[in-house]
Every structure is written in structure tokens, then in C-alpha cells.
C-alpha positions as CSV (number, residue, x, y, z in Angstrom):
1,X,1.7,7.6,41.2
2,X,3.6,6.6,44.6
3,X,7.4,6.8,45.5
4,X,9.4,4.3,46.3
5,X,9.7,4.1,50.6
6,X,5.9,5.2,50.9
7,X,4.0,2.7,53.1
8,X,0.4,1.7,52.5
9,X,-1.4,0.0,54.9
10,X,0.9,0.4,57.3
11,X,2.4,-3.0,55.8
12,X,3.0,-2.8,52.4
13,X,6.4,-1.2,51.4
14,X,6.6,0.2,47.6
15,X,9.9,-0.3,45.8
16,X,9.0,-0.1,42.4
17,X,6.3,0.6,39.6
18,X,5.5,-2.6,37.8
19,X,3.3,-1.1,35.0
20,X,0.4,1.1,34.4
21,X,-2.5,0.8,32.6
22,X,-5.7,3.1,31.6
23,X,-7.2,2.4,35.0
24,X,-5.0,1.4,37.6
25,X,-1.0,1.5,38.2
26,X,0.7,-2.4,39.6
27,X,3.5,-1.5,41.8
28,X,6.6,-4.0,43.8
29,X,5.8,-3.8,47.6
30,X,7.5,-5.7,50.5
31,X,5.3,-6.8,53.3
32,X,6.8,-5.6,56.3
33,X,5.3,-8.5,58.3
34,X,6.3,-11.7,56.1
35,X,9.5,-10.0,54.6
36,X,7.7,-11.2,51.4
37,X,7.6,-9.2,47.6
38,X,3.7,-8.8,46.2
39,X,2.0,-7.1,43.4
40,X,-0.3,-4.3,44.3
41,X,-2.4,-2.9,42.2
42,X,-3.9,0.4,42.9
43,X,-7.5,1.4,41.2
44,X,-8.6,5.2,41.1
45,X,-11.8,5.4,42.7
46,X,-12.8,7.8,40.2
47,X,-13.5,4.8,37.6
48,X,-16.3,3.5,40.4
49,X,-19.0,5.0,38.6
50,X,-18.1,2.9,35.3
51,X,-16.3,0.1,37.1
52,X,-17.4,-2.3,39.3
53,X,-14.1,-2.2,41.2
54,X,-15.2,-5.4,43.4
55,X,-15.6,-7.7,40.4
56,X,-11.9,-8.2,40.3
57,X,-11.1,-9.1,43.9
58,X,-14.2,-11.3,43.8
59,X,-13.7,-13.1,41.1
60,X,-9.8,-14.0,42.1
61,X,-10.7,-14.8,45.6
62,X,-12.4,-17.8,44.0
63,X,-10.1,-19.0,41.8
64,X,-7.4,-21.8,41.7
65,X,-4.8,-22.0,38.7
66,X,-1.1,-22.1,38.8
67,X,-1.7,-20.1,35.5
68,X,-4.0,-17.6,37.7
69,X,-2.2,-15.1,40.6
70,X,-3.7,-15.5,44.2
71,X,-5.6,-12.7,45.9
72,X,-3.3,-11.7,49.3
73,X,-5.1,-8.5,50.6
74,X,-7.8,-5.9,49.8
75,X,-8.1,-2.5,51.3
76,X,-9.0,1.1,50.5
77,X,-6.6,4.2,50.7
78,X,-6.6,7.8,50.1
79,X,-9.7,7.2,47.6
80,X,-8.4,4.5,45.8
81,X,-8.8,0.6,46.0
82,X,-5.7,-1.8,46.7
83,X,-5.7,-5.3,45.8
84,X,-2.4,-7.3,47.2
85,X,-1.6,-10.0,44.6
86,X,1.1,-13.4,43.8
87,X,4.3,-11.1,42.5
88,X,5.3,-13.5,38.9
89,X,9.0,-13.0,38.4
90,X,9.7,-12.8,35.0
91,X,8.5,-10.5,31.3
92,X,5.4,-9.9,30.3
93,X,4.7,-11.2,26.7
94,X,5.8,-8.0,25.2
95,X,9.0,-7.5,26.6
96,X,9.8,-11.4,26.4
97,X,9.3,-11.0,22.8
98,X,11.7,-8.0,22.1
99,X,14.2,-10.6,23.9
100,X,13.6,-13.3,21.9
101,X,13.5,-12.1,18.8
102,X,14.8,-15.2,16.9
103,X,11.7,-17.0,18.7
104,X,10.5,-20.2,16.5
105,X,7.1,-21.1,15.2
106,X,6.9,-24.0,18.1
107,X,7.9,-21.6,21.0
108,X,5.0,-19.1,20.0
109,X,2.5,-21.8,19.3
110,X,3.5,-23.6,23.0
111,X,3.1,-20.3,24.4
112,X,-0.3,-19.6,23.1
113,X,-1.5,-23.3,24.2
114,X,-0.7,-22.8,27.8
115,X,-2.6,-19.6,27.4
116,X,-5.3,-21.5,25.9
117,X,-5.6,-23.7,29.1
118,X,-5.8,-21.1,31.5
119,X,-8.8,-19.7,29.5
120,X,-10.0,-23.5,29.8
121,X,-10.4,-23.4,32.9
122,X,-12.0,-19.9,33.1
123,X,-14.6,-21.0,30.8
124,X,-14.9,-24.1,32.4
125,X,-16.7,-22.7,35.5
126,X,-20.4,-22.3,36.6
127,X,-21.0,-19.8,35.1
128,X,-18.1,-19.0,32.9
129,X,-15.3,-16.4,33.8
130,X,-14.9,-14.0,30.6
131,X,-11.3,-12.3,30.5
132,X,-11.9,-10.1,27.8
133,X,-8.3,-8.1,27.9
134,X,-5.9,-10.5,26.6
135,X,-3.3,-8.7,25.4
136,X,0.6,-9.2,25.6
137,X,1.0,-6.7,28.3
138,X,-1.2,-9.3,30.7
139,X,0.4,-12.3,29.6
140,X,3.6,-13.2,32.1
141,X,6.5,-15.4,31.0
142,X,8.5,-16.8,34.3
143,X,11.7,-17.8,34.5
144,X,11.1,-21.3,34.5
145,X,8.8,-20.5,31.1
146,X,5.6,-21.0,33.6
147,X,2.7,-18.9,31.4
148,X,0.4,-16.2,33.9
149,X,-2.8,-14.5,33.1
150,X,-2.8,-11.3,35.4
151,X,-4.9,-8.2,36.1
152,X,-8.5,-9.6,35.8
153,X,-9.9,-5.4,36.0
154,X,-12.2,-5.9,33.3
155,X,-13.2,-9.8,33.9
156,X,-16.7,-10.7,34.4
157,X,-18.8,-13.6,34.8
158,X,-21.4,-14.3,31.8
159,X,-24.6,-13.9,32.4
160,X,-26.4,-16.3,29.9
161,X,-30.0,-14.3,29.5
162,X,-27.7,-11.1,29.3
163,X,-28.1,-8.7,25.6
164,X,-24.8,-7.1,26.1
165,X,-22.1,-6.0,28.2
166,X,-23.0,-2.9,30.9
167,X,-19.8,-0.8,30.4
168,X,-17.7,-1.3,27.0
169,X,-14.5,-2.2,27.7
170,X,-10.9,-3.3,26.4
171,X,-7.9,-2.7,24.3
172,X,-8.1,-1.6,21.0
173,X,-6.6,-4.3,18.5
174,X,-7.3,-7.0,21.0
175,X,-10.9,-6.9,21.7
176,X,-13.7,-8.5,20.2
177,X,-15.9,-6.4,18.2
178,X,-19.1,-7.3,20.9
179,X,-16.9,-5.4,23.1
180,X,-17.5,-2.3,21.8
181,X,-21.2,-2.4,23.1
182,X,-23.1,-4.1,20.0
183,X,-23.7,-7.5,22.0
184,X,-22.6,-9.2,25.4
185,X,-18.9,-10.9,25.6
186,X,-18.2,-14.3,26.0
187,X,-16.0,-16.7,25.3
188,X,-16.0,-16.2,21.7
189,X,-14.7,-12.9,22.8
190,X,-11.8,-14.3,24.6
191,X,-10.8,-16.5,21.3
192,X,-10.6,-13.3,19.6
193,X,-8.5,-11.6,21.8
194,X,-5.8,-15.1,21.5
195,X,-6.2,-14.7,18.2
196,X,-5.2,-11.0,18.3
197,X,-2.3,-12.2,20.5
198,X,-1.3,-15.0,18.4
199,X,-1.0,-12.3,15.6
200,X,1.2,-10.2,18.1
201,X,3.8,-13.2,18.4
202,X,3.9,-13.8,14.7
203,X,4.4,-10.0,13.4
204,X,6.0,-8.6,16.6
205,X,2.9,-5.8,16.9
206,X,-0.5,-5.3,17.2
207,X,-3.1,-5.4,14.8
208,X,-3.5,-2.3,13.3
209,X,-7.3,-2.6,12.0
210,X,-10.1,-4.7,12.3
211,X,-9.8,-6.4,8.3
212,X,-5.6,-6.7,8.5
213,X,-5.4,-9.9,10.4
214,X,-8.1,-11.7,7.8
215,X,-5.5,-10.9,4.8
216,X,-2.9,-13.4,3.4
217,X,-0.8,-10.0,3.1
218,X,-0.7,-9.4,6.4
219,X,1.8,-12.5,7.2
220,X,5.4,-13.5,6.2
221,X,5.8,-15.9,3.6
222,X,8.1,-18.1,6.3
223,X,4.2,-18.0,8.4
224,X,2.7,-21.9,7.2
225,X,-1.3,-21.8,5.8
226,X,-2.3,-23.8,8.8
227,X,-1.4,-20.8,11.4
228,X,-2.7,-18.1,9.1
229,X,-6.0,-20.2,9.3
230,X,-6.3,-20.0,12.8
231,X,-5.7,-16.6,13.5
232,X,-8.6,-15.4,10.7
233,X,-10.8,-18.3,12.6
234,X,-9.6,-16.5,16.0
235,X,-10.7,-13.1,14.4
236,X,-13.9,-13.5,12.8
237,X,-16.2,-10.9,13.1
238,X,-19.0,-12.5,14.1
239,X,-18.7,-14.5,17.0
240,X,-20.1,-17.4,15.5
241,X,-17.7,-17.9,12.4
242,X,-14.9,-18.2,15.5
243,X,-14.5,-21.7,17.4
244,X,-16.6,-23.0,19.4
245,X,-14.6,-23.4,22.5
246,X,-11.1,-22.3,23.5
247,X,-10.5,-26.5,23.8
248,X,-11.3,-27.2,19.8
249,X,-8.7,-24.3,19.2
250,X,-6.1,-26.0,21.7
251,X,-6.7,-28.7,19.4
252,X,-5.5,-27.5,16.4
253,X,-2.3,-25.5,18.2
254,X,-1.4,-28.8,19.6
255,X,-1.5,-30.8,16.3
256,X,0.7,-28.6,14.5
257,X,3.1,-28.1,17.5
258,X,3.6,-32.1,17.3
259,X,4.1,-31.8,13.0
260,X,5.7,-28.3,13.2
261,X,9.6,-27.9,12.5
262,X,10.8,-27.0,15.5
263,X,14.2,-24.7,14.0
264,X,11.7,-23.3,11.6
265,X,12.2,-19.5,12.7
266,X,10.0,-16.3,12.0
267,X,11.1,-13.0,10.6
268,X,12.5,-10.5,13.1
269,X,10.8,-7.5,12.4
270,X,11.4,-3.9,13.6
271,X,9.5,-3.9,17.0
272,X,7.8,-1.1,18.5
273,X,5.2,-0.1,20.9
274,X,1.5,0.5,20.0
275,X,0.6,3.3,21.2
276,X,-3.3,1.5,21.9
277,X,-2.1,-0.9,24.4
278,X,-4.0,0.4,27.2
279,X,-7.3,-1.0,28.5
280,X,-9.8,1.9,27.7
281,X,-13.5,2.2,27.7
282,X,-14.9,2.2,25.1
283,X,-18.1,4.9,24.2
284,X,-20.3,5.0,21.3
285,X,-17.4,7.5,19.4
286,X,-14.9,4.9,19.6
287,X,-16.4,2.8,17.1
288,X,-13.1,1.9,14.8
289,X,-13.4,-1.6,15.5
290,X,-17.6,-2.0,15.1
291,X,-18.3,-4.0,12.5
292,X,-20.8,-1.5,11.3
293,X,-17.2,0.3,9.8
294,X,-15.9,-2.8,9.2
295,X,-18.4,-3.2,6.7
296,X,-18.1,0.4,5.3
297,X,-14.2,0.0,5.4
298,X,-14.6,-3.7,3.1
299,X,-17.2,-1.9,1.3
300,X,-14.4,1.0,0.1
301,X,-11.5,-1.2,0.0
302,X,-14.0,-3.1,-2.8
303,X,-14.7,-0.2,-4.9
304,X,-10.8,1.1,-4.9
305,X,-9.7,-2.5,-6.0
306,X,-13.0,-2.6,-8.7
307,X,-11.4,1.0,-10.4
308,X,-8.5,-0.9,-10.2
309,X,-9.6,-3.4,-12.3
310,X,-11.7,-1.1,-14.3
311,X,-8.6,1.3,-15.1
312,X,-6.2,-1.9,-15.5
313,X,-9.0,-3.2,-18.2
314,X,-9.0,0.2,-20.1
315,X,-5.8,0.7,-20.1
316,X,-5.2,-2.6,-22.1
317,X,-8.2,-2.0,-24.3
318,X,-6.3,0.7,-25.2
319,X,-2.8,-0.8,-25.5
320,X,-4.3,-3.2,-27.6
321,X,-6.1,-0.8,-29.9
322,X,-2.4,1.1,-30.5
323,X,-0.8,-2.4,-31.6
324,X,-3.8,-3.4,-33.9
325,X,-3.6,0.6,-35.7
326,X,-0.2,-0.3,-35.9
327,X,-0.1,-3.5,-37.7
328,X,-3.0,-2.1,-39.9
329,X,-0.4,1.0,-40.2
330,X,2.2,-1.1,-41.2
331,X,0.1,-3.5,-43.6
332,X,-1.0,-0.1,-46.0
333,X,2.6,0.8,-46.2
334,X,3.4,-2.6,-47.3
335,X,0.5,-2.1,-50.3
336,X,1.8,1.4,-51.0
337,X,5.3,0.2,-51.4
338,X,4.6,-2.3,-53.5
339,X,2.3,0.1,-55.6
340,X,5.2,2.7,-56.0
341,X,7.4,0.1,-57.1
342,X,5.3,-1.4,-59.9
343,X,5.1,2.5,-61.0
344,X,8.5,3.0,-60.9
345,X,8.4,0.1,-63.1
346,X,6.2,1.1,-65.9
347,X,7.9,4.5,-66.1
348,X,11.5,3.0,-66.2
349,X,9.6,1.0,-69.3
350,X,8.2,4.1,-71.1
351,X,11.3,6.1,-70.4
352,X,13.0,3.7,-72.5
353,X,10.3,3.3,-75.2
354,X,11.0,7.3,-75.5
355,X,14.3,6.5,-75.5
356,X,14.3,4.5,-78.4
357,X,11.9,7.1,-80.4
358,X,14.4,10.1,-79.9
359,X,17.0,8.3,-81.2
360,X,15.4,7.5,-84.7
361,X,14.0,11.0,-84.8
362,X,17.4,12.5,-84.2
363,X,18.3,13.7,-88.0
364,X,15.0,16.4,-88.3
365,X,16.2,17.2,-84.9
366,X,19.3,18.3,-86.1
367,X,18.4,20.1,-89.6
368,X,15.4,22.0,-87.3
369,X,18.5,23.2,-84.7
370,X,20.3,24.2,-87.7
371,X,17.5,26.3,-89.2
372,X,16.8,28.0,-85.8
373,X,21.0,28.8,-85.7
374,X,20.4,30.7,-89.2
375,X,17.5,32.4,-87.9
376,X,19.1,33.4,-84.9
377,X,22.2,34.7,-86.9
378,X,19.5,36.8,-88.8
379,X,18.0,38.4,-86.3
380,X,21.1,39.0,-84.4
381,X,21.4,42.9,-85.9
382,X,18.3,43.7,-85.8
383,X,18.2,42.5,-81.6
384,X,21.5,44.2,-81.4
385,X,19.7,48.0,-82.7
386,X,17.3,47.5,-80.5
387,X,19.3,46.8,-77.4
388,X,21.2,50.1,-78.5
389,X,18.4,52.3,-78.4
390,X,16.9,50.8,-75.2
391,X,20.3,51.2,-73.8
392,X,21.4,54.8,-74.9
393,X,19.5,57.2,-72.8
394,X,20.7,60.5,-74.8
395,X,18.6,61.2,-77.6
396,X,20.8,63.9,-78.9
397,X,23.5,61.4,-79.4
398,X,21.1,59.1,-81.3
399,X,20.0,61.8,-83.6
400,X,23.7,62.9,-84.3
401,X,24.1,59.3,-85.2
402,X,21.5,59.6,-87.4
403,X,22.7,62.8,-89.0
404,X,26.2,61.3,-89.6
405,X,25.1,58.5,-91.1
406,X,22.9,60.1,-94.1
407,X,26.3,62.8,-94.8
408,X,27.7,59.3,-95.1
409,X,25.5,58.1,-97.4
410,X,25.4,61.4,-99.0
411,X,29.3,61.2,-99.6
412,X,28.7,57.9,-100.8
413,X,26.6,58.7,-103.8
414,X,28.6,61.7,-104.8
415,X,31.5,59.9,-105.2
416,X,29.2,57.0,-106.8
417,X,28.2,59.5,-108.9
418,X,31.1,61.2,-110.0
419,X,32.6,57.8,-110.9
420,X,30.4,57.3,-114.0
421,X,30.7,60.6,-115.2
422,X,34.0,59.9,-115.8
423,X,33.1,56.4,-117.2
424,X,31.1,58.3,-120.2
């Protein structure tokens, strides 16, 4: 990268860097001669080999668009090509945006119709001029709100009998799946790229995947169905689905710029920089935009949402299965209840029948309790000796019992019989 003060050319004066992309670096020079500010844009020669680093130069020196910088100077220096270009005062669509971010719906769309005729006219020639790297970082907003297409590195003129392009080039997010080496670009591949950009001005970033700009999801709900439309038109995969010409799809920008609410305003969202934003080419590994994954990434996406379905569907087969055991549940205990209480029923009844029988049977009931008493009374002494000898544990005692109770009885019938000898 040069300082500022170093001198190319012996003319050109560099003050400042400008920008840098992924194969060449713009910087501010003063021309020493005409006192006069350019862009000049230094190219490595190392990208000769992929790069036709002429096509550029030779392409501008040939064209004539107040949308379209003027060629100044070329010349080659310490290995690397210099092309001396119109310097556009102002911010390149990305920085104009993080300006503006309370932009309305009718400042982006006006925007991306002056695009739209600078691409006209690029397609308009014999043969046509494909950009093929639009992107917001190419896109200059003047002062006086004038709209510039710059850094043509990667331009090239369609070749009509041609199968596909020689070298894959572009910018992730902005180019056209063709553009990754399946076919030849052309200016179906430069109504993708709009499209991509138009997606930029309406979400404040890039598009992070091939499929995200074709979904509704993608979008605020503030963003009308008509803009939504053209964007996923813009974006098509195949180059055919797109429109036809960049002049149908100025068309339809310009009818809803005339019936569009001009306060309508668009969400501010966090802005950042993509980190893809560079001009790259592209090999046969870089292959995230082909739409040979595109169609394995749908083909997934499919599946997940089908086991979504799927697992949505069983799950309420199985809520529903709970709520009909539980009605059935509830139903049996209804029958069961009723059941106990037309038992509870008939025994309340016989409980009172028996009721009713006890009470006339009550007299024998008595006389039998009485009869047991006496029988009880009987048997008292008799359970009373017994519970004596199981409770004295000293034979010796019993037997003296025993002993005093026959002198007793011995006594007894002495003195029994004494008394009726004296009665003779």
C-alpha cells in the first residue's frame, strides 16, 4: 500500500487511500500538472495470470455516461498497473446508508432506478457490457445525489456463442449463481446483483445465503408485497425466472415510486460490515452460492420443517388420546358413583329391616342374657380354683392347704358327732 507524498508517474501525487478491494487498492492523487484531484486505482500484476488487467481500461475508454467515471491515464509501475480515473465526491452506497439511516422506501427505490439506467445503457451496447460486481461498495452517492457505477475490474463484454465465463469472479452475496463457473454471465447476472443490492438498502446488510432473500421472513413487516416481489424476481436462481431486461425492472421501480408513500420509512436496523464484501475469485471450493447446494440446502431445510410437522402431528395425536382416556376416566367414575350409592341404598334399607326384627325379638334376648348371668355366677368358683392353682407356683403350700382343710373337716365331724351323743 503507498504513503501519502509518494509520486507515481512522476505526476500523480497520493494523498489518501480511497478503498481497497481483493484485487486492487483506489487511492486520492493530485496531478501535479493540472492541479486537479483523480482516482487511481492500482492492480497487482500478480492477478495477470487470472485477470485480464486491460479489459478494464478498454472497456472505459469507450464509454460515455454521467453515471460512468472517465478514463484519464494508464501506465505501469513497480509491477503493477495504474489506471487514472474521474475522482466522484461523495459516499459510496454503504457508507451513505449508515448516514441515512431513517432513509424512506422512495429514496432507496429512486436510488436503485438510476442504478438501473446506468446498467441500461451498458446493456444497451453492441455487444453488451456485463458489470457483474454490483455491490454497495461500487455504487457512489454525490453530493448533489448524482448515482456512479465505479471500478469496472471484473466487467466484460458478452460474448453471445460463449458456454461460460473464463475466470469466476465476484462478491459473495451479490453475484449471480452463473458466476461461480456453472454458465456464462450476462445481464440476467447484473439483475441479480441489483436485486442483491436492493436487499442491501432495505435490511441495511448483505445477504447472508443464497435461499434468504426468496423468504417472506427475511423482510420487515413495514417492507410492502410489491418490493418483496421484486427482489425474489431479481434473485432467482435460474437466470431465466429473473426479468428479462434491466428496462422491464425499471418499470416496475418506477410505478411504485409514483404510488409509493413518500414518509413511509423503513426499520433502522443494527448495521454492520460483511465481512464478504470483497471482489474474490471464485474456484471450484467456493461453491456456497451454486445452486447444486442450493438445492441440497432447500432439500434439508424441507426435511427439518416435514419432522416438524411430523413431531407437531404426534404430539397432538397424543394430546388428544390423554383428553379422550380422560373423559372415558371420568365417565366410569360417574357409573361407579352412582352404583355405590344405589348400594348404600339397599343396605341403609336392610339395616333398618334388621332393625325392626331385633326389636321384636328383644324379650328371649333378655331371658337368654339372664340364663348366661346364672351360668356365669356358677362357674365363677370353680374358674376362681383353677386360676389359684395356675397361679401358685409352690406345691408345698398347695398341699398344706390341702392337709388343713381335711383336719378341718375332721374337727367338723367330731364335733358333729359328739353333738348327737348327747342328743340320745
Amino acid at each position: 500500500m503507498l504513503s501519502s507524498g509518494i509520486l507515481l508517474d512522476n505526476r500523480y501525487e497520493i494523498i489518501k487511500v480511497l478503498g481497497k478491494g481483493g484485487m486492487s487498492t483506489v487511492y486520492l492523487a493530485k496531478d501535479k500538472r493540472l492541479n486537479k484531484n483523480w482516482a487511481v486505482k492500482e492492480v497487482k500484476e500478480s492477478f495477470r495470470d487470472q485477470v485480464d488487467l486491460s479489459a478494464e481500461p478498454n472497456i472505459l475508454k469507450n464509454l460515455n455516461h454521467i453515471g460512468i467515471p472517465k478514463i484519464i491515464d494508464i501506465f505501469n509501475e513497480n509491477d503493477n498497473l495504474y489506471i487514472v480515473e474521474d475522482f466522484i465526491e461523495g459516499n459510496n452506497l454503504e457508507q451513505y446508508i449508515k448516514m441515512n439511516t431513517d432513509i424512506s422506501i422512495t429514496s432507496i427505490l429512486s436510488i436503485t432506478s438510476k442504478i438501473c439506467e446506468i446498467l441500461e445503457y451498458l446493456h444497451g451496447l453492441e455487444p453488451p457490457i456485463i458489470y457483474r460486481d454490483l455491490k454497495p461498495q461500487n455504487i457512489i452517492i454525490s453530493n448533489e445525489q448524482q448515482v456512479t457505477l465505479v471500478d469496472f475490474g471484473i466487467s466484460k463484454i458478452y460474448k453471445v456463442n460463449g458456454n461460460m465465463d473464463t475466470v469466476a469472479l465476484g462478491t459473495k452475496g451479490y453475484a449471480a449463481p452463473e458466476q461461480y463457473g456453472a454458465n456464462q454471465s450476462n445481464i440476467r447476472s447484473d439483475i441479480y446483483g441489483l436485486g442483491a443490492v436492493i436487499f442491501f438498502l432495505i435490511n441495511k446488510r448483505s445477504p447472508n445465503t443464497i435461499n434468504e432473500p426468496l423468504k417472506d421472513d427475511s423482510y420487515s413487516m413495514e417492507i410492502g408485497k410489491e418490493i418483496k416481489d421484486i427482489i425474489k424476481k431479481c434473485m432467482q436462481i435460474e437466470p431465466g425466472d429473473r426479468f428479462e431486461s434491466i428496462n422491464t425492472l425499471k418499470k416496475y421501480i418506477d410505478n411504485i415510486i409514483e404510488n409509493n408513500d413518500k414518509t413511509t420509512k423503513i426499520l433502522d436496523y443494527s448495521f454492520y460490515n460483511n465481512p464478504s464484501d470483497r471482489t474474490e475469485i471464485m474456484d471450484n471450493k467456493s461453491i456456497e452460492f451454486k445452486t447444486e447446494l442450493n438445492d441440497k440446502s432447500i432439500h434439508k431445510k424441507n426435511k427439518k420443517s416435514r419432522k416438524k410437522i411430523i413431531l407437531v402431528a404426534v404430539t397432538f395425536l397424543i394430546l388428544l388420546l390423554c383428553f379422550s382416556s380422560f373423559l372415558a376416566y371420568n365417565e366410569n367414575n360417574k357409573v361407579l358413583d352412582n352404583k355405590d350409592s344405589s348400594v348404600q341404598k339397599e343396605q341403609i334399607v336392610d339395616s333398618k329391616e334388621n332393625t325392626n326384627k331385633d326389636a321384636i325379638d328383644m324379650p328371649n334376648n333378655e331371658d337368654n342374657e339372664s340364663t348366661q348371668d346364672n351360668n356365669n355366677q356358677v362357674m365363677q368358683p370353680q374358674n376362681n380354683q383353677e386360676s389359684m392353682v395356675n397361679n401358685n407356683n409352690d406345691l408345698k403350700n398347695w398341699e398344706n392347704y390341702k392337709k388343713d382343710l381335711e383336719e378341718l373337716k375332721k374337727s367338723y365331724n367330731k364335733s358333729k358327732g359328739k353333738g348327737k351323743n348327747k342328743h340320745n
